[in-house]
C-alpha positions in Angstrom: -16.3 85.2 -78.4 -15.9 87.7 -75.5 -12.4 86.9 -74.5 -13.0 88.1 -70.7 -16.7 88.0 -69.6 -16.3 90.2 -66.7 -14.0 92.4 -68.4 -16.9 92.7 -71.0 -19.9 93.0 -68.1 -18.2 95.6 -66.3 -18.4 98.3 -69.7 -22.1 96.7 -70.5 -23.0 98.0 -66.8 -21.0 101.0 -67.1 -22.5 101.4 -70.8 -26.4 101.1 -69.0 -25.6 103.2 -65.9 -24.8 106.1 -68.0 -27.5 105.3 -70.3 -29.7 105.4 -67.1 -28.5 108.4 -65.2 -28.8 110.6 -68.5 -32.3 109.3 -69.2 -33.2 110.1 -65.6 -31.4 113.3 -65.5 -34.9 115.6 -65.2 -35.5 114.0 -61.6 -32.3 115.3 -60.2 -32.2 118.2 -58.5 -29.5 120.9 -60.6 -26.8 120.4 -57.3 -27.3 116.5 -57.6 -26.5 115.8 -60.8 -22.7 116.8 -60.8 -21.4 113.7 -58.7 -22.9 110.9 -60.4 -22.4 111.9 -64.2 -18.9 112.2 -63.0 -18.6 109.0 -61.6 -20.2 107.4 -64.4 -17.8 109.2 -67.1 -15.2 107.8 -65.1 -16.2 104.1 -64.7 -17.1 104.1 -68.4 -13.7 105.4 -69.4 -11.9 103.2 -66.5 -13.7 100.1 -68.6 -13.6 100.7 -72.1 -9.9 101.2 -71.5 -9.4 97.4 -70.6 -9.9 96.1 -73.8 -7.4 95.9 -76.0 -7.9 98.0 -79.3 -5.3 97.0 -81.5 -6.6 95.3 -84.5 -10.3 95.9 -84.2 -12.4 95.9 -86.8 -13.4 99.8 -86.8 -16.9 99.5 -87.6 -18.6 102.7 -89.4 -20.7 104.6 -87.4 -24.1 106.2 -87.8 -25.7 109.2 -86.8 -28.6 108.3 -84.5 -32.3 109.5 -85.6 -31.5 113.2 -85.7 -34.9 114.5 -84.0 -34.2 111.6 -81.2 -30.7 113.6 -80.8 -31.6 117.2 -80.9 -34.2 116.6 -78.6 -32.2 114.5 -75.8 -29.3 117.4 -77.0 -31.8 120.8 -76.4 -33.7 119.2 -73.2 -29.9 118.9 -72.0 -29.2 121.9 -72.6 -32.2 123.3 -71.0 -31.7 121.4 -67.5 -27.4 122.2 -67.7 -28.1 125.8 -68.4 -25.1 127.6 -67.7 -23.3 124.7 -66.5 -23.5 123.4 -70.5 -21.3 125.7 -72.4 -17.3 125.2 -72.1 -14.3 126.2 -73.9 -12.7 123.6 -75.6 -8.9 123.4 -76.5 -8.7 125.1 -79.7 -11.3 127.7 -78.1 -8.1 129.2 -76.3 -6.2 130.1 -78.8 -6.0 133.7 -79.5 -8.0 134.2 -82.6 -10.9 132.2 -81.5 -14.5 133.1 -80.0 -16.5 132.0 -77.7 -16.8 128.6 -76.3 -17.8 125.5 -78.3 -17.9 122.7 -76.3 -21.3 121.8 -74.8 -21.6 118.6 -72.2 -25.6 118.2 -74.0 -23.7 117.5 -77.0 -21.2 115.6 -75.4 -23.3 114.1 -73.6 -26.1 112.9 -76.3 -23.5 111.8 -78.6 -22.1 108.9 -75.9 -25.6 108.3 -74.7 -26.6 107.2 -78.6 -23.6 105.8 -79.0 -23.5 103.5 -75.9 -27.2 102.7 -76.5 -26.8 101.3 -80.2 -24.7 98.5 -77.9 -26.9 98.3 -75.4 -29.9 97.6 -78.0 -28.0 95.1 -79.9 -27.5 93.2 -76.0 -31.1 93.4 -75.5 -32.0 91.8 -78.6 -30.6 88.9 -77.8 -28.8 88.0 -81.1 -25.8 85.7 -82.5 -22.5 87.2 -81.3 -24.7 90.5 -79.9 -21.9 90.6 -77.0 -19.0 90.7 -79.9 -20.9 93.2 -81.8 -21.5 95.4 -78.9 -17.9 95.6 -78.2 -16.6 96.3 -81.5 -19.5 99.3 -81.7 -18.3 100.7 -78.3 -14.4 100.3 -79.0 -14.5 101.8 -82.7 -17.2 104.6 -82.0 -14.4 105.6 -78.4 -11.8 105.8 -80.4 -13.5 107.5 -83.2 -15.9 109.6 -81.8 -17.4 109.6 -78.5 -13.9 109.3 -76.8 -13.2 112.6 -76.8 -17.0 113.3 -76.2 -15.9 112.1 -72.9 -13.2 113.6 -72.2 -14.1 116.9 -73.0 -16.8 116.3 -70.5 -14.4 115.0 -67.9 -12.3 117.9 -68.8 -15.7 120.6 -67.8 -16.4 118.8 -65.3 -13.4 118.5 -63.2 -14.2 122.2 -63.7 -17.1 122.6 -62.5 -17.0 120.7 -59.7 -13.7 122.4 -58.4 -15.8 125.7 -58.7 -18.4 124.0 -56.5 -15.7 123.0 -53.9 -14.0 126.7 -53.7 -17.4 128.0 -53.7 -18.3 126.1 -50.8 -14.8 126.4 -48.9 -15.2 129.1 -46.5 -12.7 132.1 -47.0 -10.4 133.2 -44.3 -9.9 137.0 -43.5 -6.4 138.2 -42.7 -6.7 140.9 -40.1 
């Protein structure tokens, strides 16, 4: 049993807004899209954080059908274009190159993983709440939580880009 129902609601909702906003990504305009993919990241993060992981069951997680992936991961990509490709930590150090982090990738992995959840909830079976949980809490801390936060990471980035870009300059005389 769900030991706080609200608790619990609040991550389904974050779970399905995400979920939502990334499966309605195409009918955003490119500028739109930066705000609310931030503000989901952050809610889902905010509420998967609540629960307590200690002593979880880690459940073993699978890789989603891999054509469903690459082509949520490539039409991503396409609509992110430039805005898609960051460096991730171990891309600074001096011997690397290029960049290797990707928010398509970062963000199709948490999208499949959030969903597996969100299909168990919709089924509608015994303990479904329970299982949902222990999908979501084992596949953040062993996967898709740092999906997120390299995507958090990118795109605190990008968005403080947007706001100097937008700032208007002042000329010294």
């Amino acid at each position: 049993m769900i030991s706080d129902p609200f608790k619990f609601q609040a991550l389904a909702s974050a779970a399905n807004d995400f979920c939502q906003l990334i499966e309605n990504i195409k009918k955003l305009e490119e500028s739109e899209w930066l705000f609310p993919i931030t503000q989901s990241l952050a809610q889902l993060h905010a509420t998967v954080l609540q629960f307590d992981s200690g002593g979880i069951d880690y459940r073993f997680f699978t890789l989603p059908d891999l054509d469903d992936r690459f082509e949520l991961f490539f039409s991503l990509k396409l609509f992110l274009k430039e805005q898609d490709s960051y460096p991730l930590e171990r891309d600074l150090s001096t011997d690397s190159v290029g960049t290797t982090g990707s928010l398509a990738d970062d963000f199709a992995d948490i999208y499949f993983e959030l969903k597996r959840g969100l299909n168990l909830l919709d089924a509608g079976v015994i303990h479904c709440e329970e299982e949902a949980l222990k999908l979501w809490q084992s596949g953040f801390i062993l996967h898709w939580g740092q999906h997120l936060v390299d995507a958090q990471r990118h795109l605190y980035r990008l968005r403080i880009q947007e706001i100097y870009l937008t700032v208007p300059t002042v000329r010294a005389r």
